[in-house]
N, CA, C and O of each residue as an XYZ file, in Angstrom:
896
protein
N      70.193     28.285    -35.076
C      71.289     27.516    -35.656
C      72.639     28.118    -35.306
O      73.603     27.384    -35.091
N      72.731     29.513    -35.242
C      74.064     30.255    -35.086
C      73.594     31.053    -33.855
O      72.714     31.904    -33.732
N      74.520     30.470    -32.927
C      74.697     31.344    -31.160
C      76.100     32.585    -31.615
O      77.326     32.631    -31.709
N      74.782     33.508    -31.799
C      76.098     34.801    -32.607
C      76.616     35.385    -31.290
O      77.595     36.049    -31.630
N      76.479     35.479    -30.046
C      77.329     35.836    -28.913
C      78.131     35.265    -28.712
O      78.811     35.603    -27.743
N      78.602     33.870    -29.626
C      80.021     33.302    -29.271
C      81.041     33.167    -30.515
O      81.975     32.372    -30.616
N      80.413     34.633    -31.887
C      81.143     34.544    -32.749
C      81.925     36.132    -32.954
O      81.398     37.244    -32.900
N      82.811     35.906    -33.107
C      83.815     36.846    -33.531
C      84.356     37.169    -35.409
O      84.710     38.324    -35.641
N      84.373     36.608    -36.070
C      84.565     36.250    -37.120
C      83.839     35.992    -37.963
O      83.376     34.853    -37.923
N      83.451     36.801    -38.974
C      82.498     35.719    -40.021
C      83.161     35.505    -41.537
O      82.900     36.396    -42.344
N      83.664     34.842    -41.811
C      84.004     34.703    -43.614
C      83.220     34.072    -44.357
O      82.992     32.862    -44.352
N      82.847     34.766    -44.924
C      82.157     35.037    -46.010
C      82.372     34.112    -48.018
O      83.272     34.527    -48.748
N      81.717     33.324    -48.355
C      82.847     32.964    -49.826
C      81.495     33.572    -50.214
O      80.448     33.637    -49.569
N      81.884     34.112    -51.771
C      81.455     35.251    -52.953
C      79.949     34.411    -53.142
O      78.911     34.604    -52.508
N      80.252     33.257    -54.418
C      80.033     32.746    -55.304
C      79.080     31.603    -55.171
O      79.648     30.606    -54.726
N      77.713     31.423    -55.436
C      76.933     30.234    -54.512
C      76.702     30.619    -53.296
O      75.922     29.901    -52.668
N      77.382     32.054    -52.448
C      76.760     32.013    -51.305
C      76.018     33.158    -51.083
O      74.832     33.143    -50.754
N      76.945     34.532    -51.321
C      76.366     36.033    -51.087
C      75.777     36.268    -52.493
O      74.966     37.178    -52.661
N      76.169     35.459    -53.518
C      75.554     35.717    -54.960
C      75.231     34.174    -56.117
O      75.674     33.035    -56.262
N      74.418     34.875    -56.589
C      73.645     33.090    -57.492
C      74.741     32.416    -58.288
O      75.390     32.971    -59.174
N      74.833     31.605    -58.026
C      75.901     30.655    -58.943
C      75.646     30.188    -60.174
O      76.368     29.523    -60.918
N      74.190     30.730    -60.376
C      73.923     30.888    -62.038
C      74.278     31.667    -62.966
O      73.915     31.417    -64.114
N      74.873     32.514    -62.756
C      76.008     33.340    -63.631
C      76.876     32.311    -63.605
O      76.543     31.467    -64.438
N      78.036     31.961    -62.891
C      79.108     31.270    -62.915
C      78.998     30.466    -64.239
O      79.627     30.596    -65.289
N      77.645     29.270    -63.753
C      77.812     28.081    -64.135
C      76.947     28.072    -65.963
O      77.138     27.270    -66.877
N      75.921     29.416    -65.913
C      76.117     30.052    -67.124
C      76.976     30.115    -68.011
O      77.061     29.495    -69.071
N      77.741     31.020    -67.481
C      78.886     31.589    -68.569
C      79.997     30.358    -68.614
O      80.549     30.388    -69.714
N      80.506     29.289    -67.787
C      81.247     28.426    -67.924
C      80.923     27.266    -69.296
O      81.487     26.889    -70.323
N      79.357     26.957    -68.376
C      78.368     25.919    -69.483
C      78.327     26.032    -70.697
O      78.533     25.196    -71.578
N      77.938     27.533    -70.769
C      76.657     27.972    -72.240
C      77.459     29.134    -72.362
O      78.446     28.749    -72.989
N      77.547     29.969    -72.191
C      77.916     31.245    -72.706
C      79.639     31.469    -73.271
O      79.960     32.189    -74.217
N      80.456     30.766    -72.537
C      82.194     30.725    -73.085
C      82.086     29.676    -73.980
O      82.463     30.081    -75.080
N      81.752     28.534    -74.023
C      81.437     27.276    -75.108
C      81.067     28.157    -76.485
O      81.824     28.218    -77.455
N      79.530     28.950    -76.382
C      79.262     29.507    -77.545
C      80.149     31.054    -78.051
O      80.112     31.552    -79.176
N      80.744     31.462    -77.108
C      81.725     32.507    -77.871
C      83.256     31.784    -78.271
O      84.033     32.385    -79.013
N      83.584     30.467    -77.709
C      85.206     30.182    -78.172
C      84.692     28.956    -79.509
O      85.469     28.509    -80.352
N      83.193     28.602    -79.395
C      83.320     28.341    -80.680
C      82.744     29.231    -81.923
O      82.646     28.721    -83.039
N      82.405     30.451    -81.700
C      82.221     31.470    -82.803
C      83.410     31.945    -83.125
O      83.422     32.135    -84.342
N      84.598     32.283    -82.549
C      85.155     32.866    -82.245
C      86.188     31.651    -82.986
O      86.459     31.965    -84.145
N      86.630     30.713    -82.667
C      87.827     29.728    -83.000
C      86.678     28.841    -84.656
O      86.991     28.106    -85.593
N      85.823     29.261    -84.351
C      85.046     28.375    -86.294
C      84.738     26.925    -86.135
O      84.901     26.024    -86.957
N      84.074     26.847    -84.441
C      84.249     25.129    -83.917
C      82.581     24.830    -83.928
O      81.597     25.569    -83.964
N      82.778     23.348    -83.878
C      81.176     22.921    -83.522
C      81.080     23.271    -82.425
O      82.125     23.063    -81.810
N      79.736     24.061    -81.399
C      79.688     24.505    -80.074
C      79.530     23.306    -79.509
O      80.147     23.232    -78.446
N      78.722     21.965    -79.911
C      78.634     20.686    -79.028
C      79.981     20.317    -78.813
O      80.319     20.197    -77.635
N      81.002     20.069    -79.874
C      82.469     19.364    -79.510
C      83.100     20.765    -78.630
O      83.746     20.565    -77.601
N      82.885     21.988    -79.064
C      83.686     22.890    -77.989
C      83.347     22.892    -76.484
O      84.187     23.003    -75.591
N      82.103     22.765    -76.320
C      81.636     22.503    -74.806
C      82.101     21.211    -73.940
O      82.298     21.260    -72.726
N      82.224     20.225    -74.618
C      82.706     18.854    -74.514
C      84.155     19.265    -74.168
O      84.550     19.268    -73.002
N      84.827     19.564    -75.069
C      86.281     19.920    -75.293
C      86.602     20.830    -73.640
O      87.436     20.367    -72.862
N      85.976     21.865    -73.371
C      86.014     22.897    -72.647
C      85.846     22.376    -71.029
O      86.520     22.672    -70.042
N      84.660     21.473    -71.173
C      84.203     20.920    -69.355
C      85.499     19.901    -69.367
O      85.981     19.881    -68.234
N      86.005     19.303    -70.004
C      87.179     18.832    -70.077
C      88.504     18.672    -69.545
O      89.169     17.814    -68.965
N      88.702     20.717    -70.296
C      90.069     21.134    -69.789
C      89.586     21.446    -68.054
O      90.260     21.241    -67.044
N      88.512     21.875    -68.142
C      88.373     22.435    -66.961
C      88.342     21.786    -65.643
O      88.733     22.138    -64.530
N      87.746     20.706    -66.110
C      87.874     19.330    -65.472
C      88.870     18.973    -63.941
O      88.971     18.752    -62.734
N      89.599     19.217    -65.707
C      91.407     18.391    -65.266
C      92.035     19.546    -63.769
O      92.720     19.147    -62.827
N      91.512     21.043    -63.993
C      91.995     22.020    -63.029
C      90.563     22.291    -61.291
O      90.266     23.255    -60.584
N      90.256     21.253    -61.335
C      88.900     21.563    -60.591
C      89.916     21.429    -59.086
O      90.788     20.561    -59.057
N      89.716     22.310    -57.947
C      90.136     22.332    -56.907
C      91.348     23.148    -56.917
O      91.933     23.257    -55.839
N      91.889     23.814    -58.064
C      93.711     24.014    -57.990
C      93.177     25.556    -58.496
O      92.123     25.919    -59.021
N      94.401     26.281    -58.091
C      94.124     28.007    -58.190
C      93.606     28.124    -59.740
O      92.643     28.828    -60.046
N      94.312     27.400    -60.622
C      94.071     27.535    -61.775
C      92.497     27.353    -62.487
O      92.051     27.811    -63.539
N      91.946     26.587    -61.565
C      90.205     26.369    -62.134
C      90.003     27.648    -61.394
O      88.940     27.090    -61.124
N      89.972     28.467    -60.971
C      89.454     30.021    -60.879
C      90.621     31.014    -61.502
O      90.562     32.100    -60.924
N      91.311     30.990    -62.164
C      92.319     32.342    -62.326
C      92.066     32.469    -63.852
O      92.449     31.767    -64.788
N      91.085     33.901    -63.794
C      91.000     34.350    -64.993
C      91.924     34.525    -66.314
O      91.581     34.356    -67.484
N      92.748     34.777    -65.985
C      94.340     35.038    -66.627
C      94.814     33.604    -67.312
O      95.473     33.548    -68.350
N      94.387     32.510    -66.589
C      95.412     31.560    -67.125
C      94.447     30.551    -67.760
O      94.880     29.565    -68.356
N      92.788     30.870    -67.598
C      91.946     30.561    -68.940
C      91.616     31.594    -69.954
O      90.758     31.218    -70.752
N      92.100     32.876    -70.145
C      92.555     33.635    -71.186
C      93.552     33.436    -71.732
O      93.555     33.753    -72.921
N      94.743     32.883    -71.200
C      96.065     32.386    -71.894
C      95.851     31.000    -72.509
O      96.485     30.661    -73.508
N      94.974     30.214    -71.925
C      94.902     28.933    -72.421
C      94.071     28.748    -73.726
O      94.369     28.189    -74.781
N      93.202     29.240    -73.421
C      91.618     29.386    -74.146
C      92.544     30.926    -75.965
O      92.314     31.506    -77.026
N      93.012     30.792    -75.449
C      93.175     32.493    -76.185
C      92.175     33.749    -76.576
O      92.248     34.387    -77.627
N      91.289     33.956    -75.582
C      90.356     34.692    -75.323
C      90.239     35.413    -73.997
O      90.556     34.951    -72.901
N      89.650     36.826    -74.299
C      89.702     37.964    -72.947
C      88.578     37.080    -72.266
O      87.433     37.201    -72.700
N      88.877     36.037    -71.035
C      87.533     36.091    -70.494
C      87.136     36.768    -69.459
O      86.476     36.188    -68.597
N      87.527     38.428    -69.305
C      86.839     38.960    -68.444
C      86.016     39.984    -68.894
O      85.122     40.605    -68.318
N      86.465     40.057    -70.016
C      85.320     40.632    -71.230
C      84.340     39.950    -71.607
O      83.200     40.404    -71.701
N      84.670     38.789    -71.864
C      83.524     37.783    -72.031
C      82.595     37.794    -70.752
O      81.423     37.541    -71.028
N      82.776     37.960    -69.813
C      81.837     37.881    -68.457
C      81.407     39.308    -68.317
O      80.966     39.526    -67.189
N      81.400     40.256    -69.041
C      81.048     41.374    -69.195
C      79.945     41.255    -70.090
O      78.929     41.944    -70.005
N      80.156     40.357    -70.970
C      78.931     40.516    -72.142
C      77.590     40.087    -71.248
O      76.414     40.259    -71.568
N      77.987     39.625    -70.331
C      76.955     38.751    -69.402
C      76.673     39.099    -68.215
O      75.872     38.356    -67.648
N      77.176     40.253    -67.452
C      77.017     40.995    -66.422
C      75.581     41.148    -66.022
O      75.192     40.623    -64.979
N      75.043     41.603    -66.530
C      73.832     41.231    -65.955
C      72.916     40.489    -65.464
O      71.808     40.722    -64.980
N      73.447     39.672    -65.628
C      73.200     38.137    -64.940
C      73.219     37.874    -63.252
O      72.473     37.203    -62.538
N      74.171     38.542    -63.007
C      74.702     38.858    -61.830
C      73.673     39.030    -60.591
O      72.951     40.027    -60.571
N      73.605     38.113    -59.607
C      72.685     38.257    -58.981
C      72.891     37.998    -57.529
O      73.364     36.958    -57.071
N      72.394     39.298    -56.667
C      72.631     38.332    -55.320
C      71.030     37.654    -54.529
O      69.857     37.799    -54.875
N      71.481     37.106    -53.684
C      70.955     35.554    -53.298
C      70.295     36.932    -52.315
O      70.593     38.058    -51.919
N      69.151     35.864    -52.274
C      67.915     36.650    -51.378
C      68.323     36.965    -49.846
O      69.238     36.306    -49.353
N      67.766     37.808    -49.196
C      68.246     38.488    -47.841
C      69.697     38.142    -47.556
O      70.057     37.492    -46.574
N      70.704     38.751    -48.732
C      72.285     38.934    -48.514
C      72.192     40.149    -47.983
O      72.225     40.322    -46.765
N      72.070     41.070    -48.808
C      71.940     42.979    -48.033
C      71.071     42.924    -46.653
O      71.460     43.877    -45.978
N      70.291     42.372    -46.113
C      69.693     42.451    -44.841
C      70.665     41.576    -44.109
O      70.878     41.851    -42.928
N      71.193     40.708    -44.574
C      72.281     39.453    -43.361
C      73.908     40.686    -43.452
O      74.853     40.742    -42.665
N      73.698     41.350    -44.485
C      75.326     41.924    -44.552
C      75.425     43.690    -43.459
O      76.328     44.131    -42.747
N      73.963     44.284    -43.838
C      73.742     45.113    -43.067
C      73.934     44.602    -41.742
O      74.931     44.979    -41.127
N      73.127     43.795    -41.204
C      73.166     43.386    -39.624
C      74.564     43.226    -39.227
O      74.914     43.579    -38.101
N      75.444     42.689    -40.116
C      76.267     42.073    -39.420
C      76.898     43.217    -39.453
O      77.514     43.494    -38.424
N      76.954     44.263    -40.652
C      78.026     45.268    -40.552
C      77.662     46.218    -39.066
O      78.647     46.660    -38.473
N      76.456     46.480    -38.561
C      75.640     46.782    -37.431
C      76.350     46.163    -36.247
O      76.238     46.609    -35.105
N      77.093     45.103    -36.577
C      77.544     44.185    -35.235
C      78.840     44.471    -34.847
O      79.495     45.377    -35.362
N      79.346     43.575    -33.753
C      80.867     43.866    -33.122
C      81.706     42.793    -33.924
O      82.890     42.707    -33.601
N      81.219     41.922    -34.978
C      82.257     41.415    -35.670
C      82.931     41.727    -36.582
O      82.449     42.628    -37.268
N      84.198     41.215    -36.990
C      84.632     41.178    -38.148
C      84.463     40.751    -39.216
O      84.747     39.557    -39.124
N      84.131     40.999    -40.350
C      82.899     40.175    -41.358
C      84.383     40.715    -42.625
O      84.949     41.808    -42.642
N      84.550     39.963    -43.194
C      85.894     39.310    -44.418
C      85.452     38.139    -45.257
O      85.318     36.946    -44.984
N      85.197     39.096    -46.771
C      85.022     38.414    -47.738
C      85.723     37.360    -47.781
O      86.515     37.668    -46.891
N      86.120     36.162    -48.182
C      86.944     35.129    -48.656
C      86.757     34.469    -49.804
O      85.882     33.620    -49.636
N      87.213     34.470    -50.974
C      86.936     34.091    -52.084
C      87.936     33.998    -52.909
O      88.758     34.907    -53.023
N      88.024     32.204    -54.003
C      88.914     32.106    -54.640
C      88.598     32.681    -55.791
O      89.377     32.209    -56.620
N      87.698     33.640    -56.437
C      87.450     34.183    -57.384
C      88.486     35.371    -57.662
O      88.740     36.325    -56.927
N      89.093     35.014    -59.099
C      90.233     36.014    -59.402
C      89.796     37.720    -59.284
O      88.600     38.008    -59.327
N      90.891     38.861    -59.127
C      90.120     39.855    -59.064
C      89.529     40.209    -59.826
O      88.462     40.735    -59.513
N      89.919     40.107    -61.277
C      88.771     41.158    -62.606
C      87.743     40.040    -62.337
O      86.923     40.902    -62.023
N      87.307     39.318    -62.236
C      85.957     38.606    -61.777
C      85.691     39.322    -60.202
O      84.547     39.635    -59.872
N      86.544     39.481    -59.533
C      85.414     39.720    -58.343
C      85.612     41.489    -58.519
O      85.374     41.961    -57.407
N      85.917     42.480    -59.390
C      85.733     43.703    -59.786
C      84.722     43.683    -60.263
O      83.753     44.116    -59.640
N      84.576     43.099    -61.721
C      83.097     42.832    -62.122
C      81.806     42.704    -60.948
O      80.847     43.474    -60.902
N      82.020     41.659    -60.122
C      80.918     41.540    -59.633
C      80.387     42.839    -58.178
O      79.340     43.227    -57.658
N      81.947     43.106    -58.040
C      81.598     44.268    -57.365
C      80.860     45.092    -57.625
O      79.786     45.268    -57.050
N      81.433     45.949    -58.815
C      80.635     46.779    -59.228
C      79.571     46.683    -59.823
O      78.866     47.684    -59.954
N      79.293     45.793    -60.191
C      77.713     44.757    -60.510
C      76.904     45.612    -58.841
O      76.119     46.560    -58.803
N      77.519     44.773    -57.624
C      76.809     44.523    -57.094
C      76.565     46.107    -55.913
O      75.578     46.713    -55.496
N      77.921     46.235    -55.762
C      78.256     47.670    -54.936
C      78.110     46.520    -53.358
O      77.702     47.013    -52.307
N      78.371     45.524    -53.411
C      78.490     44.850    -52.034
C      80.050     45.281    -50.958
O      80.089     45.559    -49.759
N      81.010     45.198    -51.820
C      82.082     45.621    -51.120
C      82.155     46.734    -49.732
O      82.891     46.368    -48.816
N      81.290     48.293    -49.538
C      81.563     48.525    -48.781
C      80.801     47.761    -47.152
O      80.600     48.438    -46.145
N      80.575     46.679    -47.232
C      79.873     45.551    -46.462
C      80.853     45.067    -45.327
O      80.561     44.741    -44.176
N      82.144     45.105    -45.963
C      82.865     43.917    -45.280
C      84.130     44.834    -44.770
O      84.584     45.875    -45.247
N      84.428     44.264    -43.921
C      85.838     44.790    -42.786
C      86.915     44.730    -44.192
O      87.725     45.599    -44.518
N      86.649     43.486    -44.852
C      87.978     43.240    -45.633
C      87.632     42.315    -46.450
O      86.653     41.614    -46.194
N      88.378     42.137    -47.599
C      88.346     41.242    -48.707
C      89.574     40.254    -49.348
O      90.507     40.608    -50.068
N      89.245     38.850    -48.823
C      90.708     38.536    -48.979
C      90.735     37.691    -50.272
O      89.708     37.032    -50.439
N      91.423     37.600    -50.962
C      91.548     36.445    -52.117
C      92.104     35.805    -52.310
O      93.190     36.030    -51.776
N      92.092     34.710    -52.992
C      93.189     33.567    -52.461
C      94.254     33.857    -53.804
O      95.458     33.731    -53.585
N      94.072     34.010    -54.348
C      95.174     34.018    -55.386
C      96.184     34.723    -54.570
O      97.281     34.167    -54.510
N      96.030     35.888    -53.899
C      97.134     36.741    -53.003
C      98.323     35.297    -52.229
O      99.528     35.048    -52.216
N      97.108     34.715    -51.712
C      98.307     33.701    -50.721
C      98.577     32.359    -51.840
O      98.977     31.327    -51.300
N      98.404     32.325    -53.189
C      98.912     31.091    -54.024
C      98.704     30.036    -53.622
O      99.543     29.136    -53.668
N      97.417     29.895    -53.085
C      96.488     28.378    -52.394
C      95.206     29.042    -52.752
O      94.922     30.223    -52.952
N      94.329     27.648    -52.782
C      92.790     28.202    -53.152
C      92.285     27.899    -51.845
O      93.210     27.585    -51.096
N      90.899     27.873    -51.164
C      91.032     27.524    -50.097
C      90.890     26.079    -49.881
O      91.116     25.560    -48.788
N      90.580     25.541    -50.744
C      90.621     23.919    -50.898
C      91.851     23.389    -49.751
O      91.779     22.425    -48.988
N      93.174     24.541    -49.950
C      94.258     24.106    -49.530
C      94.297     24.208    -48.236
O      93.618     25.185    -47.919
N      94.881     23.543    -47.051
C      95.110     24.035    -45.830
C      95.693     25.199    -45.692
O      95.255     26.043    -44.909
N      97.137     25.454    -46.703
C      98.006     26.427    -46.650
C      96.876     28.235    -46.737
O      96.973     29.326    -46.174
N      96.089     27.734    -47.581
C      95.049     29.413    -47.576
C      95.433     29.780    -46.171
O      96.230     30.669    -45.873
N      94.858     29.093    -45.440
C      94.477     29.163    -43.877
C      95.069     29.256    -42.903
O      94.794     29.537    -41.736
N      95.962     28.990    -43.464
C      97.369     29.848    -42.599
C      98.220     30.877    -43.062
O      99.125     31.456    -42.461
N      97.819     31.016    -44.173
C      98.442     32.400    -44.504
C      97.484     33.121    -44.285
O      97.880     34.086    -43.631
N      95.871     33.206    -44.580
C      94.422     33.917    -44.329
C      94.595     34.453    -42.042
O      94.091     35.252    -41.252
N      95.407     33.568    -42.043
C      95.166     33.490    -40.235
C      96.562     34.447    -39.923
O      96.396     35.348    -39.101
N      97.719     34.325    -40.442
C      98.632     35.108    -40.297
C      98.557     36.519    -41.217
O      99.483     37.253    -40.872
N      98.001     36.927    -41.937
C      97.264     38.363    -42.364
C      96.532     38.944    -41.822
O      96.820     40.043    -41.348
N      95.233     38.353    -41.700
C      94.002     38.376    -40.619
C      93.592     37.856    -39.606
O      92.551     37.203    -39.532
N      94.502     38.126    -38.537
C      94.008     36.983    -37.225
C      92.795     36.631    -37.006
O      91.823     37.381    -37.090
N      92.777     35.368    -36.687
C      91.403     35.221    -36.339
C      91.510     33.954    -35.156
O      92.446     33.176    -34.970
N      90.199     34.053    -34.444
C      90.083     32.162    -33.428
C      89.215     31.653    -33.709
O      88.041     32.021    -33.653
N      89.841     30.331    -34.205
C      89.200     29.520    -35.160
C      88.341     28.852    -34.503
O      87.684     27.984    -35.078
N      88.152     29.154    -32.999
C      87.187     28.825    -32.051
C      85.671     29.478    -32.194
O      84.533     29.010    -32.156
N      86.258     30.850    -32.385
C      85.072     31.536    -32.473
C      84.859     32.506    -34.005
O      84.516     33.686    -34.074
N      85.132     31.729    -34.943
C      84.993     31.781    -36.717
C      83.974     30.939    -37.078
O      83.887     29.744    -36.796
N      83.134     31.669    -37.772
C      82.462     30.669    -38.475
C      82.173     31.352    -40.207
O      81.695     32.390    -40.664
N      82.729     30.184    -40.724
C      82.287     30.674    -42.450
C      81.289     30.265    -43.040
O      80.762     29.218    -42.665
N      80.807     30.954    -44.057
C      79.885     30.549    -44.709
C      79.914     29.944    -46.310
O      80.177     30.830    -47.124
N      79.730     28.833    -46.797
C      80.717     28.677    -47.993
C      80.266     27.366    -48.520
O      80.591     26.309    -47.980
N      79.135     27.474    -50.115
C      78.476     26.163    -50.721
C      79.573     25.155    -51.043
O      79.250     24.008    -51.352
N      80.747     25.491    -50.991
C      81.968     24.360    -51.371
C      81.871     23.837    -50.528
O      81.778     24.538    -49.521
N      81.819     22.167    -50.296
C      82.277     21.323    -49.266
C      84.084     20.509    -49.505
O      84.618     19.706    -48.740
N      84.453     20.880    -50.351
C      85.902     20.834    -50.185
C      86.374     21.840    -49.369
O      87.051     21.465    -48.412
N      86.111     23.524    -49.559
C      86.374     24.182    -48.546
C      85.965     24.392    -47.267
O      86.639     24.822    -46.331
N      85.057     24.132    -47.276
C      84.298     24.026    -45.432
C      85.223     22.476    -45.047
O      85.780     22.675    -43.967
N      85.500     21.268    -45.489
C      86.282     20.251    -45.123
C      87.815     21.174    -44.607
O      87.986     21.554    -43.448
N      88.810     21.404    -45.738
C      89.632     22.048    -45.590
C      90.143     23.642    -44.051
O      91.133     24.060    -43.451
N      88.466     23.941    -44.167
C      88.404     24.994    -42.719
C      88.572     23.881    -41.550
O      89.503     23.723    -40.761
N      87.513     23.256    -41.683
C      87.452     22.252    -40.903
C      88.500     21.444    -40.150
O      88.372     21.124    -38.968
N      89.757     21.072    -41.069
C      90.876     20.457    -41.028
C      91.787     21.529    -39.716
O      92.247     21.315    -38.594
N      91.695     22.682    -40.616
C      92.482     23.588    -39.799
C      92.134     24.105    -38.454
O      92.950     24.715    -37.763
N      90.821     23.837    -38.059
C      90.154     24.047    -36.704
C      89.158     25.041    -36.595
O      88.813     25.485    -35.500
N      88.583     25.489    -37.873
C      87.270     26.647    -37.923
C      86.332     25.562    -37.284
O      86.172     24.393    -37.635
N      85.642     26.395    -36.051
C      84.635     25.412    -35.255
C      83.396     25.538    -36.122
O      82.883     24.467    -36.445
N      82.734     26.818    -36.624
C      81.552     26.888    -37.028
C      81.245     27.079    -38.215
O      81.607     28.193    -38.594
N      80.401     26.097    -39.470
C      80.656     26.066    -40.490
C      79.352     25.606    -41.103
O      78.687     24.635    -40.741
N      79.091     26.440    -42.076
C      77.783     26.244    -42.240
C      77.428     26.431    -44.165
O      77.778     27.449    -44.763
N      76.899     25.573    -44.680
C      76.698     25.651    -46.123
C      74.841     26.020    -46.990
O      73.679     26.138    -46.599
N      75.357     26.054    -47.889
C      74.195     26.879    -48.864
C      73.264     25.621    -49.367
O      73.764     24.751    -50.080
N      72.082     25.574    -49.019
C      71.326     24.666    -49.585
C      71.528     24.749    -51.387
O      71.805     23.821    -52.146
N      71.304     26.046    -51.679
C      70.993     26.188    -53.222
C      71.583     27.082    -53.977
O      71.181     28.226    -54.187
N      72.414     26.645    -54.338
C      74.102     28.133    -54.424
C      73.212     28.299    -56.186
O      73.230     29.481    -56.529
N      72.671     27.588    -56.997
C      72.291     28.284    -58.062
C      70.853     28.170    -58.237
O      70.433     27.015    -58.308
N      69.831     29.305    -58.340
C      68.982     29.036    -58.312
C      67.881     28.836    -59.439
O      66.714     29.204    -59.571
N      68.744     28.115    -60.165
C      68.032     27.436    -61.558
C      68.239     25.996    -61.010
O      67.370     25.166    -61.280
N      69.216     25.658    -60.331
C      69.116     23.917    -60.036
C      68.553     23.570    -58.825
O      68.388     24.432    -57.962
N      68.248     22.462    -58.654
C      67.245     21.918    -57.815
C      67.855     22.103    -56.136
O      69.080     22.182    -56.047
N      67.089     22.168    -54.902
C      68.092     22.463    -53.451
C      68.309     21.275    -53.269
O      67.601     20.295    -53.499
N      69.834     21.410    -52.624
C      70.376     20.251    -52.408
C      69.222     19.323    -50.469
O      68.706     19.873    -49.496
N      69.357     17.891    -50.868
C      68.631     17.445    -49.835
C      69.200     17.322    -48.931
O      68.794     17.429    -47.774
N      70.967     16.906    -49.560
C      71.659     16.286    -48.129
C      73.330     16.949    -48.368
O      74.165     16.634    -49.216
N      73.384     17.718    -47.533
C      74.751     18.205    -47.564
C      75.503     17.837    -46.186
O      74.885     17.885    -45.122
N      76.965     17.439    -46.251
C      77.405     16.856    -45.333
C      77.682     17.744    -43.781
O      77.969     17.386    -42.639
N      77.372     19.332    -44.581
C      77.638     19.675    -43.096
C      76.025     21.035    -43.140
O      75.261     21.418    -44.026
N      76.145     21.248    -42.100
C      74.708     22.073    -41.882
C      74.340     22.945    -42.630
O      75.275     23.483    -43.222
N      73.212     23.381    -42.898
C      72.772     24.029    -44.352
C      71.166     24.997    -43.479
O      70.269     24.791    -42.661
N      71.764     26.197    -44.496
C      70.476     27.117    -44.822
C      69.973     27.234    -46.368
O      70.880     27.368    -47.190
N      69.092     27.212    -46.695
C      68.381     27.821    -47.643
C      68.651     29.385    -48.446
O      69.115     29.719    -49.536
N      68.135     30.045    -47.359
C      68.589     31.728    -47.359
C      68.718     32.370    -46.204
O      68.029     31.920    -45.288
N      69.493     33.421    -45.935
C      70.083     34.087    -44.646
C      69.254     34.396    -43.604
O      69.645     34.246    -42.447
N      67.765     34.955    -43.950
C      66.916     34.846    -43.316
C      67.001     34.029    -42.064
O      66.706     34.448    -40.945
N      67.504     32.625    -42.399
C      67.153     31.764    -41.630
C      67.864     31.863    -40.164
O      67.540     31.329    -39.103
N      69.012     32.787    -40.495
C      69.990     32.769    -39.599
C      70.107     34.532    -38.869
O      71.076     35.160    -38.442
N      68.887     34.826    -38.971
C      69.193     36.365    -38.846
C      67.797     36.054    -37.641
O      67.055     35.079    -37.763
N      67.654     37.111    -36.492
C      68.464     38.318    -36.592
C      70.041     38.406    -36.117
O      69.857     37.837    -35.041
N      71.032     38.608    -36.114
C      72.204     38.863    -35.683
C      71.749     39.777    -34.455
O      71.168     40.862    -34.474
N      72.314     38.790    -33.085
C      71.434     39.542    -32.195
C      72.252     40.704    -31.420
O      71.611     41.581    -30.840
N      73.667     40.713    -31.409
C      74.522     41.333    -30.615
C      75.250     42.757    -31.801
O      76.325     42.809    -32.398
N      73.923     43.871    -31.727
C      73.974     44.263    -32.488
C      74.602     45.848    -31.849
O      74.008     46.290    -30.866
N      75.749     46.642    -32.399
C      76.415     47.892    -31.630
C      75.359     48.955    -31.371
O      74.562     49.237    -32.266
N      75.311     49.649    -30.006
C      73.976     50.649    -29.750
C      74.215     51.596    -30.746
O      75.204     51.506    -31.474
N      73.408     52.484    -30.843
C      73.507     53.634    -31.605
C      74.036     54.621    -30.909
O      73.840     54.526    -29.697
N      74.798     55.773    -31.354
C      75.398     56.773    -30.664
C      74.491     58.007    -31.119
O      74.727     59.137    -30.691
C-alpha cells in the first residue's frame, strides 16, 4: 500500500491513530458528563445531553480540542479530570513496532496533533511514546486546527516538508481532506480509531486496520 522509497515525511495524528480513541470518547461521553454532574448537583442524563451539545456547536474549531477553554467554560480542571482516567490510555496495536522502524529509517517522522498540551503530556507520559518522533507539532502553536488549510502552512513553514513526498496518517477525514487541499500526495486513514466501536466499512480515502499492514518500512539506516 505504501512505496516507502518515495517517502520522506511521515506525520503522524495522536488520537484514533497511534492511540485508542476510547479514552477520548470515554471521558467526553461517560466520564466528564458523570463528574460535571456530581460536581454542579445535575441530572447526569440532562448533563450529557446538555454537554454533547456545547460541544457540538465547537466540532472542527481549535476550541473543540483546547483543554483550557472547556475548563473555563465547563468550570472544571479537565485535565485532572482525564487523570482520574489515565489509565485508560491505550496504544493501538503494532504502534511501537511501526514507530521503531520508522525511527530505524532515513525519514522524518513528526507527531501532528490538535490535542492541547496537558492532554498530550498526560498521554505522553502515559505512554513514554515521545522519544519516537523527530518532532512534535501542535496545532494550537499555529492557532488553526488542522481541519484548517492555514495549519499547513504554517506546519510547512516551521517544518519543511514536500508535500510530494509526505504522507500522513490521520482517522479524521476532515483533516486528511484539508492535507489533501494543500497538496499532501499520500494519505492514508484508520479503519478503527476506537476499539470498542465497530471498523469502519467505507472510508473515503484508503484505510488500514493496524500498522502491521503497512510495515515492513523497507529503507531502513545500516547499522554502524
Amino acid at each position: 500500500m505504501i512505496n516507502w522509497q518515495i517517502i520522506d515525511t511521515v506525520l503522524l495524528d495522536m488520537d484514533g491513530t497511534l492511540l485508542d480513541l476510547h479514552f477520548d470518547n470515554y471521558f467526553w461521553l461517560h466520564h466528564l458528563p458523570q463528574r460535571y454532574a456530581a460536581i454542579h448537583q445535575l441530572d447526569e442524563a440532562h448533563s450529557r445531553e446538555q454537554l454533547i451539545t456545547r460541544l457540538e456547536r465547537e466540532r472542527g474549531t481549535l476550541n473543540w480540542y483546547c483543554l483550557d477553554y472547556w475548563s473555563e467554560q465547563l468550570q472544571l480542571d479537565i485535565p485532572a479530570l482525564k487523570r482520574e482516567i489515565q489509565h485508560m490510555i491505550a496504544i493501538r496495536p503494532f504502534v511501537l513496532e511501526f514507530l521503531q522502524q520508522l525511527k530505524a529509517s532515513n525519514k522524518d517522522v513528526i507527531l501532528v496533533t490538535n490535542a492541547h498540551r496537558k492532554g498530550l503530556d498526560i498521554k505522553m507520559s502515559r505512554t513514554g511514546l515521545s522519544d519516537l518522533f523527530d518532532q512534535i507539532v501542535v496545532s494550537h502553536d499555529f492557532r488553526a486546527p488542522k481541519e484548517d488549510r492555514n495549519f499547513w502552512k504554517h506546519m510547512r513553514s516551521s517544518h519543511p516538508f514536500d508535500p510530494a513526498k509526505t504522507l500522513l496518517i490521520d482517522d479524521n477525514a476532515s483533516v486528511l481532506e484539508s492535507a489533501q487541499q494543500y497538496g499532501i500526495k499520500h494519505l492514508l486513514t484508520l479503519l478503527q480509531p476506537d476499539s470498542k466501536q465497530a471498523k469502519r466499512q467505507q472510508t473515503h480515502f484508503p484505510g488500514i486496520h493496524h500498522f502491521d499492514e503497512i510495515m515492513p518500512i523497507t529503507d531502513i539506516r545500516p547499522a554502524h
